[in-house]
N, CA, C and O of each residue as an XYZ file, in Angstrom:
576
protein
N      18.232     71.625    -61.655
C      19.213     70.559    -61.537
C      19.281     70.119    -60.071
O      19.373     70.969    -59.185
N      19.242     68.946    -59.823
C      19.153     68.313    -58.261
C      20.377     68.377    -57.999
O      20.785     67.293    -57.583
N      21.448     69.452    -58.075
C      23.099     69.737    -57.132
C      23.245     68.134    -56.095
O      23.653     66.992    -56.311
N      22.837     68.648    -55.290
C      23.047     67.566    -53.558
C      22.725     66.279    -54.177
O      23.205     65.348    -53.531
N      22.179     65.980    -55.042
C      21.658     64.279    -55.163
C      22.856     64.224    -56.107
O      23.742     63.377    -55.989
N      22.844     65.090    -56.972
C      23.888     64.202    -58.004
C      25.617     64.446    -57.533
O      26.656     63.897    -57.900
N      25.241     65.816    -56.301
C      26.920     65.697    -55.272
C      27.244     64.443    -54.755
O      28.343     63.926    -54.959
N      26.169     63.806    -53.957
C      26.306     62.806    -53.390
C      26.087     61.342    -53.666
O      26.170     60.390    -52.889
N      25.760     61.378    -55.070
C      25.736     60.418    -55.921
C      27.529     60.198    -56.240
O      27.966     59.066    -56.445
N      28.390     61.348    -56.243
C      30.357     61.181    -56.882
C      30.414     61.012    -55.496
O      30.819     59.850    -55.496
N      30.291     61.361    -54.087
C      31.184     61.169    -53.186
C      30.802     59.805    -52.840
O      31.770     59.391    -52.203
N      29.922     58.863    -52.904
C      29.478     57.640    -52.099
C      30.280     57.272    -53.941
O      31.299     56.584    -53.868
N      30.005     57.543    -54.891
C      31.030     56.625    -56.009
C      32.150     56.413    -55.351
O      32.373     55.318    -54.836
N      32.956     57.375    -55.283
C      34.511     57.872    -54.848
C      34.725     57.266    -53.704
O      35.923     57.370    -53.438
N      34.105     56.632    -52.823
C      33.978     56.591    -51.091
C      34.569     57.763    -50.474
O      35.574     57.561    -49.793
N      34.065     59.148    -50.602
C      34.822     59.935    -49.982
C      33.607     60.346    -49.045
O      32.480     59.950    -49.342
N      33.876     61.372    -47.575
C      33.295     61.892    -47.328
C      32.655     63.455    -47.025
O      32.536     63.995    -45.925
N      32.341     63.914    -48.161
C      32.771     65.497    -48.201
C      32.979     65.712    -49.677
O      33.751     65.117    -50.428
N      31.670     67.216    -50.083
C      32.321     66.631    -51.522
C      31.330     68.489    -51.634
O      30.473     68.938    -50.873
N      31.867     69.030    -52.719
C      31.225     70.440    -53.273
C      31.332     70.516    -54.416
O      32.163     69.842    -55.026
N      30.204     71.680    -55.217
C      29.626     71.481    -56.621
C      29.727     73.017    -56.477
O      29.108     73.716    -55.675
N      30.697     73.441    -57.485
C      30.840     75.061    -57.582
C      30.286     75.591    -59.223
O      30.811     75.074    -60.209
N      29.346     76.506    -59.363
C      29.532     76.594    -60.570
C      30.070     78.086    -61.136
O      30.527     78.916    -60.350
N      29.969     78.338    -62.572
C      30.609     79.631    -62.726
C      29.987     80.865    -62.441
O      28.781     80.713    -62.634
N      30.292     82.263    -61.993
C      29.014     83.067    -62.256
C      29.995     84.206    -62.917
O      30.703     85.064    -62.390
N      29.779     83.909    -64.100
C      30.806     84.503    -65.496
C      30.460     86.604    -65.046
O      30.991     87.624    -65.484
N      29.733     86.449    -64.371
C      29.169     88.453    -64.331
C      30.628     88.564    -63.204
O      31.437     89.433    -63.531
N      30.910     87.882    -62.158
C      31.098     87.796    -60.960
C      33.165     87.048    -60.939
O      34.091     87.214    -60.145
N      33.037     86.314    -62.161
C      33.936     85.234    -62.355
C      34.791     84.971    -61.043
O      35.978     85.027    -60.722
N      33.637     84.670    -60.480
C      33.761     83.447    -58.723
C      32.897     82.319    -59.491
O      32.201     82.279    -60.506
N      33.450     81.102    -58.118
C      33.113     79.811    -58.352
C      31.814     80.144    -56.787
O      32.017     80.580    -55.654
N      30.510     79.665    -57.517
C      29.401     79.910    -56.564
C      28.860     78.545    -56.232
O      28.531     77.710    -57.074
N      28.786     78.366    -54.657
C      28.351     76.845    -54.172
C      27.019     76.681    -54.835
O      26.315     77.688    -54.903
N      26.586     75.591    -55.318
C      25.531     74.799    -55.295
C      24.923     74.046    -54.379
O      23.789     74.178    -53.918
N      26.010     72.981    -54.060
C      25.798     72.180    -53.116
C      27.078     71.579    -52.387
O      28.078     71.574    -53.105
N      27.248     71.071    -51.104
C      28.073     70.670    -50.543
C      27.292     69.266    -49.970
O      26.140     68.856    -50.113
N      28.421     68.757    -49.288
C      27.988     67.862    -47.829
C      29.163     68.033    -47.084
O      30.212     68.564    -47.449
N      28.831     67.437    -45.807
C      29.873     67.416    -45.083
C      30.805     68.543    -44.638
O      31.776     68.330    -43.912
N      30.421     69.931    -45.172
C      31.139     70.847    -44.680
C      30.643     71.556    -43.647
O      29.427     71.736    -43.715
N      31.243     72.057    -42.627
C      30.589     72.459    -41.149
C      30.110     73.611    -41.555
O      30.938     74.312    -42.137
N      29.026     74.054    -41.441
C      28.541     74.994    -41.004
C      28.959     76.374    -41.077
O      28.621     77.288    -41.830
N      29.718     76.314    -40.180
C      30.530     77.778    -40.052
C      31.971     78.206    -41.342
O      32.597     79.261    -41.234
N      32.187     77.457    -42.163
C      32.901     77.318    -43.514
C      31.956     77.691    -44.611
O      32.211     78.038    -45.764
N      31.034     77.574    -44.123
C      29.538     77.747    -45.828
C      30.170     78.583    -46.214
O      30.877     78.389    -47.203
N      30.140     79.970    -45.491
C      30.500     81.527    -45.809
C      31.991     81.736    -46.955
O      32.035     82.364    -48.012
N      32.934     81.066    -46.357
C      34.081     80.853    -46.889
C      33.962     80.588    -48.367
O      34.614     81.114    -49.269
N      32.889     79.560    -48.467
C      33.440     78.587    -49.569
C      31.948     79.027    -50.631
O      31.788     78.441    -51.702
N      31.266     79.766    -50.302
C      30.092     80.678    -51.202
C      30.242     81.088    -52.479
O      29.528     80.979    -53.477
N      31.367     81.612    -52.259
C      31.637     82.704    -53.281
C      33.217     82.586    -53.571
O      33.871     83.278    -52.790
N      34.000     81.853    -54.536
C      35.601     81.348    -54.451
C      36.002     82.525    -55.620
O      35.138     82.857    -56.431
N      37.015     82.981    -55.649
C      37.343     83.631    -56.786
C      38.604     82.625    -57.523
O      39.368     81.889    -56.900
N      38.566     82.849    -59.133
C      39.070     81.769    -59.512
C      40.747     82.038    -59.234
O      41.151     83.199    -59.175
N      41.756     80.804    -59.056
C      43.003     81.094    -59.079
C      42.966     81.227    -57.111
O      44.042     81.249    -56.513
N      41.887     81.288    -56.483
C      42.166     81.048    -54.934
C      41.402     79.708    -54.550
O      40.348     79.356    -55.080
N      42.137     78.943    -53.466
C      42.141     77.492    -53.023
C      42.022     76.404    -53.724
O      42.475     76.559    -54.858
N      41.534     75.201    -53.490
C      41.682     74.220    -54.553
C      40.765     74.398    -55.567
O      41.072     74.037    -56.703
N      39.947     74.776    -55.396
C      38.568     75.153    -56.923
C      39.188     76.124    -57.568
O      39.566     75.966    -58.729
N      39.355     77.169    -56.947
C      39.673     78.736    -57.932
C      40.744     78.253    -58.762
O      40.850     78.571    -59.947
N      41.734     77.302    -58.009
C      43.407     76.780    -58.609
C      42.949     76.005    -59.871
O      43.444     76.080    -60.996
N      42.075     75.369    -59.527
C      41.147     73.893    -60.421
C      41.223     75.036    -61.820
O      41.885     75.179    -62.848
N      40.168     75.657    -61.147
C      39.621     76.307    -62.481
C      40.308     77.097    -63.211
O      40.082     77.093    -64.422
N      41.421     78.063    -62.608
C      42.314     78.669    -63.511
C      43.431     77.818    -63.999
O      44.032     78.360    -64.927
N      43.857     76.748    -63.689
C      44.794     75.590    -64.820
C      43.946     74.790    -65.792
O      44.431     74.174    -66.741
N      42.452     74.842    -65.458
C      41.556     73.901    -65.884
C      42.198     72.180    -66.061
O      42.073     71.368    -66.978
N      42.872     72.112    -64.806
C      43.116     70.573    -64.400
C      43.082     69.930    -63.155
O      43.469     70.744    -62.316
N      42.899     69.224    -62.815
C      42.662     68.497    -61.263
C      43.588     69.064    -60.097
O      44.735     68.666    -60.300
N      43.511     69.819    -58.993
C      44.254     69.982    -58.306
C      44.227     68.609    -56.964
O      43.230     68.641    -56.242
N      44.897     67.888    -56.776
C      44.804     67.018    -55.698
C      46.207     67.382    -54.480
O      47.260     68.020    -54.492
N      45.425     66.531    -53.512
C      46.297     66.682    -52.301
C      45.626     65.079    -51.585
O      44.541     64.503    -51.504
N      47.235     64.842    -51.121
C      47.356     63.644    -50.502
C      46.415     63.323    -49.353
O      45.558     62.511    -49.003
N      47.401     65.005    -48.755
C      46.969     65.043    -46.725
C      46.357     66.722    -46.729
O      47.237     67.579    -46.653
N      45.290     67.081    -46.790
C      45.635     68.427    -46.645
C      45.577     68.760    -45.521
O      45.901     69.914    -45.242
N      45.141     67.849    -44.488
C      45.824     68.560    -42.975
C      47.191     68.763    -42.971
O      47.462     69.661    -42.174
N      48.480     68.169    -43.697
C      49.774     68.388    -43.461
C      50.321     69.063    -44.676
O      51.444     68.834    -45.125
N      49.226     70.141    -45.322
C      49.677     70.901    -46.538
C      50.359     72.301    -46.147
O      49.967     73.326    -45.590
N      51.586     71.846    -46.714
C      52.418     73.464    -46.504
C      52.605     74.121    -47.977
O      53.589     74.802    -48.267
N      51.642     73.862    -48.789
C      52.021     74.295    -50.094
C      51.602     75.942    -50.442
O      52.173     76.668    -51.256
N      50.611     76.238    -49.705
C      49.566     77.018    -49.741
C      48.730     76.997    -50.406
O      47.914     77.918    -50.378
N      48.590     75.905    -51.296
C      46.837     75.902    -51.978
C      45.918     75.896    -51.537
O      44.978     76.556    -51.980
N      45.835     75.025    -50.332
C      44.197     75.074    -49.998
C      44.644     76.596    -48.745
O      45.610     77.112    -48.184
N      43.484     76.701    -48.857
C      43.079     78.202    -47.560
C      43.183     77.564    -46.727
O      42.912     76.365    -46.660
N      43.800     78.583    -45.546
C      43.936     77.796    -43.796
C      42.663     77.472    -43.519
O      42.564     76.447    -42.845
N      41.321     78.173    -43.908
C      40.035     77.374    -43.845
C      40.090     75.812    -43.567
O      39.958     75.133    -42.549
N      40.339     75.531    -44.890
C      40.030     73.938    -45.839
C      40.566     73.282    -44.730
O      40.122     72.137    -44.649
N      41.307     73.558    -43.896
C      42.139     72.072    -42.871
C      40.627     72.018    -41.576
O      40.314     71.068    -40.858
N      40.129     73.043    -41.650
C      38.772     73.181    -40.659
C      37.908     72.059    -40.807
O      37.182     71.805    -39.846
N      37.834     71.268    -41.913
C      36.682     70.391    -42.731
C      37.532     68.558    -42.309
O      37.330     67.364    -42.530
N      38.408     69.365    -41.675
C      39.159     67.455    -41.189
C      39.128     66.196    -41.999
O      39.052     65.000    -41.718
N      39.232     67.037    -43.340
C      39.527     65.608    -44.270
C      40.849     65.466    -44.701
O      41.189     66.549    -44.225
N      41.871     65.048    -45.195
C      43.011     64.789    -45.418
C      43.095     64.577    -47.286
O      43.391     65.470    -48.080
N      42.726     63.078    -47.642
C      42.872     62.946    -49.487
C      41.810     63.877    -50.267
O      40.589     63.721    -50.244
N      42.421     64.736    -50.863
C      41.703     65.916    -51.606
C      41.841     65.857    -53.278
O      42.576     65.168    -53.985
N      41.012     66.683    -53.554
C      40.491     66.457    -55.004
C      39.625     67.585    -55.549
O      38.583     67.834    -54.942
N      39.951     68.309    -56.653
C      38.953     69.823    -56.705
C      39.117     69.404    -59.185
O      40.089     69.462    -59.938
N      38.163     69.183    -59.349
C      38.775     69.326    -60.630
C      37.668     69.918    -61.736
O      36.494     69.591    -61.906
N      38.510     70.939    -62.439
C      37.337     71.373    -63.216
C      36.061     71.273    -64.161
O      36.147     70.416    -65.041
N      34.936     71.991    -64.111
C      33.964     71.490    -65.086
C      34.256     72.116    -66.334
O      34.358     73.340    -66.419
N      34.424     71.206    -67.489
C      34.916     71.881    -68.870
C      33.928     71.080    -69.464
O      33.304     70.071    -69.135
N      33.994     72.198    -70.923
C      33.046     71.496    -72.293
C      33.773     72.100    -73.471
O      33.843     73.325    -73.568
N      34.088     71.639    -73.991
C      34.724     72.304    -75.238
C      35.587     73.137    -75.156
O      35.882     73.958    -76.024
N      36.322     72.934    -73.556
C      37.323     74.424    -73.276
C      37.103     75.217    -72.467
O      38.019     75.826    -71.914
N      35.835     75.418    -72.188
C      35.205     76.524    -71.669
C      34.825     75.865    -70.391
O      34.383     74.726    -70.538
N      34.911     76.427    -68.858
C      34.584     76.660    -67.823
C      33.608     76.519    -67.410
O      32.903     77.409    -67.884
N      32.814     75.657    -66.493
C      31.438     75.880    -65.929
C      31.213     75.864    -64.455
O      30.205     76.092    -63.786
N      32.736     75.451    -64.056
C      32.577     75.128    -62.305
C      33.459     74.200    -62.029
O      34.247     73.781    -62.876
N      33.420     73.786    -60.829
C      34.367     72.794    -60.269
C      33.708     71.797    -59.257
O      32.785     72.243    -58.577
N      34.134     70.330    -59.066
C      33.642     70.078    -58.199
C      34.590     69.080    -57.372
O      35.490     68.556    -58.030
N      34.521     68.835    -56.352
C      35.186     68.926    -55.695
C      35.007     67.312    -54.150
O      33.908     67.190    -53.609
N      35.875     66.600    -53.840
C      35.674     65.575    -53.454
C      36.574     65.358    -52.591
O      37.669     65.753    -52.991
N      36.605     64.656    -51.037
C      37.590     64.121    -50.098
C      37.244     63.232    -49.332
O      36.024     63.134    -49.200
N      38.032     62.337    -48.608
C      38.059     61.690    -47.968
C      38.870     62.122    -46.447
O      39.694     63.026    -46.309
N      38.206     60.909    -45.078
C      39.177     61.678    -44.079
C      40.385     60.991    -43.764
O      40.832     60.972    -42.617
N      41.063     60.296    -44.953
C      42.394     59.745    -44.724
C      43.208     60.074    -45.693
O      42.541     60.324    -46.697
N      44.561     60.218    -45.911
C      45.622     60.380    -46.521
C      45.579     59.505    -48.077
O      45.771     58.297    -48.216
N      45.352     60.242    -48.872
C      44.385     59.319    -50.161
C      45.178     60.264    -51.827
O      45.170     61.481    -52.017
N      45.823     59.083    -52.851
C      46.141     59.640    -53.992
C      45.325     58.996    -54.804
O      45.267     57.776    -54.955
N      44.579     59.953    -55.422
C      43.632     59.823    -56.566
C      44.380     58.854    -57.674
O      45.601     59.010    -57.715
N      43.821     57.868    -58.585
C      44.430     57.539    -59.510
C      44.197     58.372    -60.624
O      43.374     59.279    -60.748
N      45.007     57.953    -61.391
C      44.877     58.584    -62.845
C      43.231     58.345    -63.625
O      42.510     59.127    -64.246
N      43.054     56.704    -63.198
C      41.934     56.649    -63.566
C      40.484     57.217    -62.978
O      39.335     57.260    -63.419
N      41.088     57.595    -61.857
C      39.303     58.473    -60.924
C      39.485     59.985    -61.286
O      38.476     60.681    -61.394
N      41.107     60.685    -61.537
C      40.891     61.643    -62.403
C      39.998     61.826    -63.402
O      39.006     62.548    -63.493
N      40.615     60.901    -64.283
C      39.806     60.951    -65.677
C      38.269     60.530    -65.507
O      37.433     60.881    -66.338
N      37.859     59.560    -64.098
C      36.841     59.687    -64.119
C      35.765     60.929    -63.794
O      34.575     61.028    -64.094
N      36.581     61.764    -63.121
C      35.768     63.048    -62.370
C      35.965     64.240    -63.218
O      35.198     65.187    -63.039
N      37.006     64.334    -64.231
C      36.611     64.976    -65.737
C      35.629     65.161    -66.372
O      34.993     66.164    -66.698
N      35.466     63.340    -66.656
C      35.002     62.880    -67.076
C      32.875     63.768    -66.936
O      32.028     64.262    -67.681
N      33.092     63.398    -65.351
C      31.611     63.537    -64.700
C      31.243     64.835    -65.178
O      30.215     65.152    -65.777
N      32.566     65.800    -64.711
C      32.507     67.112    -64.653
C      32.245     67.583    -66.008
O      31.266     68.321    -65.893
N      32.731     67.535    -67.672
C      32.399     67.111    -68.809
C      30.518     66.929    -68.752
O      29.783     67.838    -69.136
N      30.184     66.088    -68.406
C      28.479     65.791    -68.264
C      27.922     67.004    -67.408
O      26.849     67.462    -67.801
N      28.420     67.508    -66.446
C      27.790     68.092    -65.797
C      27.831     69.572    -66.290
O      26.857     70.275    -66.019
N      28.965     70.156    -67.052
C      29.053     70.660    -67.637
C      27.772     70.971    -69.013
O      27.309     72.078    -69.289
N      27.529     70.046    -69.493
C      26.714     69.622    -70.566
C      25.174     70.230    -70.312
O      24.407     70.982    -70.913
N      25.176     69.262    -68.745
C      23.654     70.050    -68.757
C      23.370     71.381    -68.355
O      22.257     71.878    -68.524
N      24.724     72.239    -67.607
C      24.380     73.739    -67.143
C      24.446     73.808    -68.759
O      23.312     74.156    -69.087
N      25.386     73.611    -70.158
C      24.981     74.441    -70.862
C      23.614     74.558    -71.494
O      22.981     75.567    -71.807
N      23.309     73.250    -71.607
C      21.964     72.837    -72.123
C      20.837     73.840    -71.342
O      20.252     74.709    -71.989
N      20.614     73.663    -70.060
C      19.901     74.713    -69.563
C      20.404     76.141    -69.404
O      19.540     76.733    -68.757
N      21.573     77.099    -69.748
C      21.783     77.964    -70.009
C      21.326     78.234    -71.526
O      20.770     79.306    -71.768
N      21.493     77.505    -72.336
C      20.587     77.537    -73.910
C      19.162     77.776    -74.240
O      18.705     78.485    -75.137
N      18.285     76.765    -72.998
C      17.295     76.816    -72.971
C      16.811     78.301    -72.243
O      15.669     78.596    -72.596
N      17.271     79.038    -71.549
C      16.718     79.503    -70.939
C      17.101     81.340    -72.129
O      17.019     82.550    -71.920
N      17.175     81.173    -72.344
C      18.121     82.511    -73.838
C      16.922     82.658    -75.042
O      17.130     83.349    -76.039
């Protein structure tokens, strides 16, 4: 699966800049990077290996619904990790990959200004996440 082309295929949709593709690793049940952009370097480590129910992916994935944030430089909620403000984007977005219920990853999208998702780019990044979903199962099938 080409991760980075089809990451950066939702963040230039979205106009965001900064965007990650987590998927499941059900032995492990952490959210494991695929692909990113835009994240520095020295965060890779951080954001490798997420366990579910910690920062905006792990949160994503254990409600299995969109976690968003306006500003997350001015987040006092504690969802995202004191990490995440390191990545200097502000309108945030983490929402899960589902298929029938079931879990496959999260992926994850921002911009570097103060930004509320609509209802409709929700449902669109469900939506994506739904497809993308589709083909890890398809190639988890194939490969059995």
């Amino acid at each position: 699966m080409p991760w980075k082309h089809l990451l950066a295929t939702v963040i230039e949709t979205f106009n965001c800049s900064t965007g990650t593709l987590h998927t499941l690793d059900n032995k492990s049940d952490h959210l494991v990077i695929k692909a990113q952009q835009g994240i520095p370097d020295f965060l890779l480590p951080k954001m490798a290996s997420i366990p579910i129910g910690k920062g905006m992916a792990g949160i994503a994935a254990a409600r299995r619904q969109p976690v968003e944030m306006c500003n997350l430089q001015t987040d006092e909620s504690g969802v995202a990790r004191p990490a995440a403000k390191e990545t200097k984007v502000e309108g945030s977005i983490a929402v899960p990959m589902l298929l029938n219920g079931k879990l496959y990853g999260t992926l994850g999208i921002a911009k570097p200004i103060p930004y509320d998702f609509t209802e409709t780019e929700k449902n669109d990044l469900m939506r994506i996440g739904e497809e993308i979903s589709r083909c890890i199962y398809k190639q988890t099938a194939e490969t059995i």
